[in-house]
C-alpha positions, -999 to 999 in steps of 0.1 A, spaced: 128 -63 -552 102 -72 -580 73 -67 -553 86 -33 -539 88 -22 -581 55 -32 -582 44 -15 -551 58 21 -563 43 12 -599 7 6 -579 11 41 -561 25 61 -591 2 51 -617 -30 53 -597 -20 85 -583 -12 104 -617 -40 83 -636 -65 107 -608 -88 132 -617 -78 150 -592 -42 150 -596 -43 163 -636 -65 188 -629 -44 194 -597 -15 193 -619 -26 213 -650 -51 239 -634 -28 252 -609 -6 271 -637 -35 284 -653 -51 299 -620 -13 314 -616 -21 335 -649 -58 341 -640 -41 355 -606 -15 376 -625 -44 393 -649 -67 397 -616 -35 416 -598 -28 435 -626 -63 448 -636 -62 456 -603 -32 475 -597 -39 495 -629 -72 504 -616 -82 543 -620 -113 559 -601 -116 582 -631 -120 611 -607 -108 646 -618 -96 668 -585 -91 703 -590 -72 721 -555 -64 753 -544 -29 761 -531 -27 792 -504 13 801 -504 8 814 -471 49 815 -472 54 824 -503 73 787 -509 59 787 -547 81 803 -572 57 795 -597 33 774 -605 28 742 -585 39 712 -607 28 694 -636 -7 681 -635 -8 646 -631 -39 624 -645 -71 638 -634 -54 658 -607 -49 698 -613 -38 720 -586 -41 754 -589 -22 790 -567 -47 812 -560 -46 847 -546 -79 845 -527 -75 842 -485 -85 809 -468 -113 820 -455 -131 833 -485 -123 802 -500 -138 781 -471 -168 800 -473 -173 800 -507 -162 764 -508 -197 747 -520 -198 767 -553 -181 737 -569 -151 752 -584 -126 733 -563 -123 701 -546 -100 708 -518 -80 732 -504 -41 728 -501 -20 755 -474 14 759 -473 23 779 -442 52 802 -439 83 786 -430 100 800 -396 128 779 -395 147 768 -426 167 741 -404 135 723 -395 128 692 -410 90 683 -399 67 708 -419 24 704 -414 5 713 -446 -32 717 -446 -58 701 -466 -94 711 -465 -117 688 -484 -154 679 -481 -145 642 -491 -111 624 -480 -82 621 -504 -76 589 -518 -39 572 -509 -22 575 -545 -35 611 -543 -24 621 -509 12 601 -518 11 622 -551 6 655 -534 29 652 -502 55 643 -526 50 676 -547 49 701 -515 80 679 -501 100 690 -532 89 726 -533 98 729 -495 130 715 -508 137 741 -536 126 772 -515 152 761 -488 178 757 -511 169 794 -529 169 808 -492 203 791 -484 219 801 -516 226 764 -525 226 751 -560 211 714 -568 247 700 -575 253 707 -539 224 686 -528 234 660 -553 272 659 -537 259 654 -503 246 624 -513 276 595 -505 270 561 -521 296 530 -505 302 500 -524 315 470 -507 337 451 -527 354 420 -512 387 410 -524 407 379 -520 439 384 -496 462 355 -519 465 360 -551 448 334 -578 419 331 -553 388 333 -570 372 369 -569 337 377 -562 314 411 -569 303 434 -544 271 415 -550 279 380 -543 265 378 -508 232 386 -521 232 362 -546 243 339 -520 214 349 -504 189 343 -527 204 309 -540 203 291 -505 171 311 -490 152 295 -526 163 263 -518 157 264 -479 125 272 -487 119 247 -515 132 218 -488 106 229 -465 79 229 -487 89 191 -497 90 180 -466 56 192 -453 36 187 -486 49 151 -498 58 137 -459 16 148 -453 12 132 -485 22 100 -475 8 99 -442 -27 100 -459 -21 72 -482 -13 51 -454 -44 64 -431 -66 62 -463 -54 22 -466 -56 11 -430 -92 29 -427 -103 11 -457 -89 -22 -452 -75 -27 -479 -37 -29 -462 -52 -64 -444 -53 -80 -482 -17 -63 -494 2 -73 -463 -5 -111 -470 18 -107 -500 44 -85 -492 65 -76 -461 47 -46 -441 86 -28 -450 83 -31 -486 46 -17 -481 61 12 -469 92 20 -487 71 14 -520 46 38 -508 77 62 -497 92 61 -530 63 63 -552 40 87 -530 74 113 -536 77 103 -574 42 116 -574 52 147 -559 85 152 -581 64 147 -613 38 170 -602 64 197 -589 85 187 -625 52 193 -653 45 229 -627 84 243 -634 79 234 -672 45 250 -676 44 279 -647 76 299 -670 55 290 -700 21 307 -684 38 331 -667 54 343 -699 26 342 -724 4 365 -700 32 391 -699 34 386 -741 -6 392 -740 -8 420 -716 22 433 -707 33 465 -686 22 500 -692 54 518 -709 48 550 -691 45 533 -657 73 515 -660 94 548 -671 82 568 -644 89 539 -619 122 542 -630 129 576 -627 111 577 -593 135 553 -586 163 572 -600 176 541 -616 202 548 -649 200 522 -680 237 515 -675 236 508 -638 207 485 -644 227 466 -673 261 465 -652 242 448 -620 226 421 -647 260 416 -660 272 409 -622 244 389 -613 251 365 -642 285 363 -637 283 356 -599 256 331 -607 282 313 -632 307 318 -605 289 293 -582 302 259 -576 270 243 -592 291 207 -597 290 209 -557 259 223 -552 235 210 -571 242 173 -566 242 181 -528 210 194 -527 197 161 -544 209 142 -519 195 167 -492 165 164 -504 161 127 -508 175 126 -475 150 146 -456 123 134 -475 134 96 -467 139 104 -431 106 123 -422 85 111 -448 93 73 -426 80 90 -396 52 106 -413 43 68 -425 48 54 -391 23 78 -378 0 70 -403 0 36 -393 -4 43 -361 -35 66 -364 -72 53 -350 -102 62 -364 -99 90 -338 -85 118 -363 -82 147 -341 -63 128 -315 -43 110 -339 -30 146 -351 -10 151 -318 13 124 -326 28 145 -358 35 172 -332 72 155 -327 79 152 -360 70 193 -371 86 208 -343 125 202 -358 107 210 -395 94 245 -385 126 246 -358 149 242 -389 129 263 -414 134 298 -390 174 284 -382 175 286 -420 167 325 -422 193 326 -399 220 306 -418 214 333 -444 225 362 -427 254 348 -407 266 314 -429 294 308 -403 274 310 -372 276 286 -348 241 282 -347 241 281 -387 272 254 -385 258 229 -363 223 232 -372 237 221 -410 255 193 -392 222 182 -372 205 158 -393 172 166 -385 184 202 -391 204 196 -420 183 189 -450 166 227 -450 197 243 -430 229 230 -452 214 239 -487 209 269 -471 245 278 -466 260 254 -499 265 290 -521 283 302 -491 315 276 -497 314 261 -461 342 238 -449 345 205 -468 348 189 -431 311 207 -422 293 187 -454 315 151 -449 300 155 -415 265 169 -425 266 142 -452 272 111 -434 248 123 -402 217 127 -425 227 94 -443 231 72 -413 197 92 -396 179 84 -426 188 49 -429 183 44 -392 148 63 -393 137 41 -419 147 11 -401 125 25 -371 98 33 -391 97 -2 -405 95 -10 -370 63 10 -361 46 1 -393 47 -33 -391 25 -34 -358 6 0 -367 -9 -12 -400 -31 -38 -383 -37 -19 -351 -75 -10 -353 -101 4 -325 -73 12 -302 -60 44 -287 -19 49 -295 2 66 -274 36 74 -279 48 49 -251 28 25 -271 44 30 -300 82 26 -280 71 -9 -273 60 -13 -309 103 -11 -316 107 -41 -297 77 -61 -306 91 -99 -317 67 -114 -345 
């Protein structure tokens, strides 16, 4: 036990004592915030162009005046006929030319406009004006049809879902709790992936790095090739934790002093919101419902679950990922083939877990949680969903005899593998490396 403490002390502390790994570690939040500024200067990017356009109310669709001017964009309902215009179109005066034909049939709902322009419109531009003729098609239709806008507005039906519970003192949920379901095992599906690849690749280098280098041939004289490899295991993925540990702490942090520094435009962000129609009290009741159904979940359940889902699918790839380190030649690109076996039932699991988000009681969703090589992304996936106690007993104790098996098997490999040099593996080779006696 001393030597295997010693052994994750060896690959911690050289690991996080790295160059490489602080500026790894420290770096990455502040490129986050560069990235935020970059998007945003972007995004809030203005040509600075000033477009003035013509309207021809061929159909006589303009009560009065077109709109409100936006920014640098002025339209302007002229008398003058197209063609005059169009031949008089180089004096400068007008950018483009905007016709609304007359309307034939008011029950149509495709309409063509027509733009004439010298130089194309830009997207925003082109959104901004379709937007404007769409709603002045809209009002002459409704003066035409002798409807008033609250009759528009009651045509429009809005349907909440709200589940209830058929006993009574079962707990309740909000017409949003799916969604927050959602969301809750989608984040951690995807979180379980990520571990898997990045710190199981992670440990699959150490132990190529070593056995290139030699310097496995000096550290297997002391110690037992298995304690090699669980200490690498274990300390390889306390790496990783810290790393992923120091990026939750200082991400928030970044991420909120650039938003303190910079900020949102105010007038965007009010007429986002009424674009989007959105009232202050809707918006305050969903926050209320979101925090209550996130207080609602069974966090006692779930969050010591997904601790032991995720060091039991780190344990039990990150094993094979060792054992086919070990294995590995000098020959990179052929060595590659053999992790093709062990990424096939990561990516397998990781599209089964988009799945278990829509439909939680599936029976592609229920066994693939059960599956232990399916199980650590899959079953987090569906823990906000309140499955069966039987599923997780029997998703629990697959993925922790798996794991401990896997291990086992790993050992097995990794014992012959480490000192296997200037030899092509295959994976029939490595099946008589299990059975090896020595």
């Amino acid at each position: 036990m001393e030597k295997l403490w010693l052994i994750i002390k060896r690959e911690y502390l050289t690991r996080v004592r790295k160059r490489s790994f602080l500026l790894a570690t420290f770096l990455t939040p502040l490129a986050f915030a560069i990235f935020f500024v970059i998007i945003g200067v972007i995004f809030s990017y203005e040509s600075g162009e000033t477009l003035h356009i013509a309207i021809v109310d061929e159909g006589k669709i303009l009560r009065n005046n077109f709109s409100k001017d936006e920014d640098n964009l002025y339209f302007h309902v002229v008398s003058t006929p197209l063609e005059e215009l169009r031949e008089t179109f180089g004096a400068g005066k007008y950018d483009g030319i905007l016709v609304l034909p007359k309307i034939s049939q008011l029950q149509a709902q495709d309409h063509t406009v027509y733009y004439y322009r010298e130089k194309p419109l830009g997207l925003d531009v082109r959104t901004t004006v379709v937007a404007k003729v769409r709603n002045r098609i809209r009002d002459y239709k409704m003066r035409m049809l002798n409807l008033e806008e609250v009759d528009i507005r009651s045509l429009k039906v809005s349907v909440e879902f709200q589940p209830e519970a058929i006993r009574e003192g079962d707990a309740e949920s909000s017409s949003m709790a799916a969604w927050i379901a959602a969301a809750i095992g989608g984040m951690m599906g995807v979180i379980m992936y990520m571990t898997v690849f990045i710190y199981g690749m992670m440990v699959m280098r150490s132990v190529m790095e070593e056995k290139m280098n030699r310097i496995v041939e000096v550290m297997i004289s002391s110690v037992k090739p298995f304690q090699l490899m669980m200490g690498k295991i274990i300390g390889v993925g306390a790496v990783g934790l810290t790393q992923v540990a120091i990026w939750g702490i200082l991400i928030p942090l970044v991420y909120g002093l650039v938003f303190l520094l910079f900020g949102f435009n105010s007038s965007q962000t009010e007429m986002a919101m009424s674009t989007a129609d959105i009232d202050q009290v809707d918006l305050q009741l969903m926050a209320e419902q979101i925090g209550g159904e996130l207080w609602s979940q069974n966090w006692a359940l779930i969050l010591p679950l997904f601790v032991f889902y995720f060091l039991g699918g780190y344990f039990l790839y990150a094993s094979l990922f060792a054992a086919v380190g070990s294995a590995m030649g000098d020959d990179m690109g052929e060595g590659q083939a053999l992790t093709i076996p062990i990424t096939i039932p990561v990516v397998l699991a990781f599209y089964i877990m988009f799945v278990a988000v829509r439909a939680p009681q599936s029976n592609l969703a229920v066994w693939s949680s059960i599956f232990p090589l399916f199980s650590p992304i899959v079953m987090p996936a569906r823990l906000a969903f309140d499955p069966p106690w039987w599923e997780i007993a029997a998703s629990v104790l697959s993925l922790a005899a798996t794991a401990i098996f896997f291990v086992w098997l790993s050992g097995r490999i990794y014992r012959v593998g480490i000192l296997m040099y200037g030899k092509k593996v295959s994976l029939r080779e490595i099946g008589r490396w299990l059975f090896y006696r020595g």
